[in-house]
Backbone as CSV, one residue per row, in Angstrom:
resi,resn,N_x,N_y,N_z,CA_x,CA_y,CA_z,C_x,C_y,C_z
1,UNK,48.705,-77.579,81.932,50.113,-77.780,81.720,50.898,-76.481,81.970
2,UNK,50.583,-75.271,81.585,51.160,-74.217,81.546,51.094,-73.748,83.130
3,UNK,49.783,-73.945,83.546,49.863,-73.730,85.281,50.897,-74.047,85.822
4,UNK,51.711,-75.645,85.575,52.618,-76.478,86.169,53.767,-75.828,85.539
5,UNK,54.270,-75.362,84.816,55.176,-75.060,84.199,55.507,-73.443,84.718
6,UNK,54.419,-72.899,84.869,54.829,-71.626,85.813,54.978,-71.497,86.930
7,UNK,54.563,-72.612,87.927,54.640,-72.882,88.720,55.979,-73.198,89.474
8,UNK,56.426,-74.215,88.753,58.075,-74.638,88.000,58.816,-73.399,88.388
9,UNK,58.902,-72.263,87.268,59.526,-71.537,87.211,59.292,-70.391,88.391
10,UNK,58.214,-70.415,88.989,57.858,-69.104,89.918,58.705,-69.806,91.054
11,UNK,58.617,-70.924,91.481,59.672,-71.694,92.327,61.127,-71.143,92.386
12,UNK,61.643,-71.345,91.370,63.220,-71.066,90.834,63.282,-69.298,90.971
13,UNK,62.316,-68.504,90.835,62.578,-67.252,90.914,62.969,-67.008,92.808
14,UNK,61.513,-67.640,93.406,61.379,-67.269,94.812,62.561,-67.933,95.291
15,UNK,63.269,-68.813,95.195,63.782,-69.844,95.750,65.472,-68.739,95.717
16,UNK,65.809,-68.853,97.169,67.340,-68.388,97.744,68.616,-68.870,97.142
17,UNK,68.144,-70.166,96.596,69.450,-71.065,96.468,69.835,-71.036,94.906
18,UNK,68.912,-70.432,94.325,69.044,-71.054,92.675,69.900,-69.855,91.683
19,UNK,70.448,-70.090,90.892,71.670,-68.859,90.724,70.943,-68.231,89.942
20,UNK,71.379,-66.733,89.529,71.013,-65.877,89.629,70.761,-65.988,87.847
21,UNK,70.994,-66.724,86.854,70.817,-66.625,85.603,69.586,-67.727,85.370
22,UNK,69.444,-68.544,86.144,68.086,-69.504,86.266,67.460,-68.778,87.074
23,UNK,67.541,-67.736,87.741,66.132,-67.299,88.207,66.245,-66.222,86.860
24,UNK,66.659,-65.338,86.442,67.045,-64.582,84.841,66.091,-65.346,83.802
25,UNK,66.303,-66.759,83.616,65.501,-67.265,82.748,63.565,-68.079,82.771
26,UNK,64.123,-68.187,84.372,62.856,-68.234,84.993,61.848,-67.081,84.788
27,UNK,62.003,-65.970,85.163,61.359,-65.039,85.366,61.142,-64.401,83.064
28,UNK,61.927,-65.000,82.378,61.213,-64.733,81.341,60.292,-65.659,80.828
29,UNK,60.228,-66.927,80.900,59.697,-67.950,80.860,57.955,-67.529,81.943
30,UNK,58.679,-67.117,83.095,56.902,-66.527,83.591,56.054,-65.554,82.711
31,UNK,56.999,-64.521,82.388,56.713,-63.495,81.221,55.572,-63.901,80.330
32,UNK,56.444,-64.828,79.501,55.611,-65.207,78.184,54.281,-65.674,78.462
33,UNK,54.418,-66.813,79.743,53.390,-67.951,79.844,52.246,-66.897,80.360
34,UNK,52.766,-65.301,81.131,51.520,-64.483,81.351,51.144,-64.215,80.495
35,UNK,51.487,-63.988,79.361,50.832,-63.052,77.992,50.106,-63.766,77.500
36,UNK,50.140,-65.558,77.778,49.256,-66.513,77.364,48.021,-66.440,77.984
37,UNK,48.134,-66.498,79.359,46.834,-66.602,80.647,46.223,-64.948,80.035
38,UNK,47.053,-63.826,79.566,46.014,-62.825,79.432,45.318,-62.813,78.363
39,UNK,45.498,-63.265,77.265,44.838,-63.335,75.980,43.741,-64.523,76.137
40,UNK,43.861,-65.530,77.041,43.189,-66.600,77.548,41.897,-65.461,78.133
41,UNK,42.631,-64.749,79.263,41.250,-64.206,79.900,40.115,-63.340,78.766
42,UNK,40.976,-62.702,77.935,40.474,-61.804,77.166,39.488,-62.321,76.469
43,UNK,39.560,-63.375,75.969,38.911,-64.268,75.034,37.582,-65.064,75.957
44,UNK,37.685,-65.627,77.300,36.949,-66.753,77.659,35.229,-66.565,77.175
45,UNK,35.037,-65.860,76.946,33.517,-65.078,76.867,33.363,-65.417,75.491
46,UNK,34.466,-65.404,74.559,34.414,-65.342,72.830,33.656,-66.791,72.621
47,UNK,33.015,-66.699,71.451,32.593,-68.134,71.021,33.666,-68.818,70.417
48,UNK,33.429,-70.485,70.390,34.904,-70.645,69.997,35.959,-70.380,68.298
49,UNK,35.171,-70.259,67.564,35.294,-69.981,66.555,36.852,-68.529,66.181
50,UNK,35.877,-67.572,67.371,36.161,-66.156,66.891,37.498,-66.756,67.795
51,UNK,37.940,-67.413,68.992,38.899,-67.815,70.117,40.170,-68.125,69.237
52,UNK,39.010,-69.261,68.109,40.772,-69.703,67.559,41.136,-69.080,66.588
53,UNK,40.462,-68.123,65.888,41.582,-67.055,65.033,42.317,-66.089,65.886
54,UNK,41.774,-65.901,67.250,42.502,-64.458,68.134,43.741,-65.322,68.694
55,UNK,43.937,-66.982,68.795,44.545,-67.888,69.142,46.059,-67.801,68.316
56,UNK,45.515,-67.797,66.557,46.404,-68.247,66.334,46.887,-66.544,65.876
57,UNK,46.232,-65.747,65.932,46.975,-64.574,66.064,47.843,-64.038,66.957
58,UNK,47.228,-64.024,68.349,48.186,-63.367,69.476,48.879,-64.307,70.014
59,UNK,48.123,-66.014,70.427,48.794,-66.546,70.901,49.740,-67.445,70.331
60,UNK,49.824,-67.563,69.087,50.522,-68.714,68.336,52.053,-67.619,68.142
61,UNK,52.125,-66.820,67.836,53.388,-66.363,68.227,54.217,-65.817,69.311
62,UNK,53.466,-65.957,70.560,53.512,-66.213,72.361,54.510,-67.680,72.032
63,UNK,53.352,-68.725,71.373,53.767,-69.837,71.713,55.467,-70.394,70.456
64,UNK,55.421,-69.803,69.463,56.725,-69.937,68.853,58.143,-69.476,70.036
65,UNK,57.581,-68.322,70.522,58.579,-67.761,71.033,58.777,-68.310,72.114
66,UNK,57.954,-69.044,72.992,58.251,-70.021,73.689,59.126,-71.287,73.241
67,UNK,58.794,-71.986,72.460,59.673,-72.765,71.182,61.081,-72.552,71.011
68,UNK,61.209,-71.282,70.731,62.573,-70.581,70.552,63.178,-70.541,71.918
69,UNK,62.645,-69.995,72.890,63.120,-69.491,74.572,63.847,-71.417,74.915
70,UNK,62.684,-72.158,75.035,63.124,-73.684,74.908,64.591,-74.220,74.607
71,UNK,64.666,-74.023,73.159,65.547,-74.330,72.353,67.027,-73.522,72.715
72,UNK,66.838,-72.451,73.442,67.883,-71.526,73.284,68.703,-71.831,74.594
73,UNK,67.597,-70.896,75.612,67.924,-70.828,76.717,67.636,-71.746,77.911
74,UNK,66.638,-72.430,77.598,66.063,-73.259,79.148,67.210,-74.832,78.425
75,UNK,67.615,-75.081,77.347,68.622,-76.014,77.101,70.378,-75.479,77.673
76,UNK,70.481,-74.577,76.968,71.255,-73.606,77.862,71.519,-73.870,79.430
77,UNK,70.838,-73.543,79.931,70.546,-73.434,81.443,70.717,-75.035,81.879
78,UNK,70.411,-76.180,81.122,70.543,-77.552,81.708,72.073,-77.523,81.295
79,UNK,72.855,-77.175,80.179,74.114,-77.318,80.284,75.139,-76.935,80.798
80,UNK,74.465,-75.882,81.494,74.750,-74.797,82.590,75.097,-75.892,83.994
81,UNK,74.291,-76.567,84.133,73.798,-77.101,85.299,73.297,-75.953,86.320
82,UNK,72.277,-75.418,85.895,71.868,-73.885,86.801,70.375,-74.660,87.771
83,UNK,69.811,-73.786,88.060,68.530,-74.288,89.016,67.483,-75.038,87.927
84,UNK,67.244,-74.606,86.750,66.534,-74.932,85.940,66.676,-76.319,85.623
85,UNK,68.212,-76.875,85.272,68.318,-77.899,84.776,67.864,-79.261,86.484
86,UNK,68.190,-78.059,87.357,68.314,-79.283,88.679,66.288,-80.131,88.796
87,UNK,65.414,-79.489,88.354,63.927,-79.359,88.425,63.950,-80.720,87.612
């Protein structure tokens, strides 16, 4: 899911046409979802146990703040009618 969703947004960054505060929110939205894939890599080797306490340590407040980014700005951006909301 998160693949597709950065994917999403890496679009709206590269992309010529999309204004300049949806690629702004795009490109933090890539941000976060990297800090996810790196704590992902960091971990893949961990057994799962030790995964989901480092989970809900590093990544569970990755993922609030995603929550918040959601709520704030990528709603924002659809009332905007910016590139984000057009996806």
């Amino acid at each position: 899911m998160l693949n597709h969703a950065r994917r999403k947004f890496a679009d709206i960054v590269k992309s010529g046409v999309s204004d300049p505060q949806s690629k702004s929110y795009a490109q933090e939205a890539i941000t976060l979802i990297q800090k996810l894939y790196k704590i992902e890599k960091e971990i893949k080797d961990d057994p799962p146990d030790k995964k989901l306490i480092i989970r809900k340590e590093k990544s569970q407040p990755i993922i609030n703040t995603i929550r918040e980014w959601i709520n704030t700005k990528f709603y924002k951006a659809q009332e905007l009618g910016g590139a984000i909301a057009k996806d």
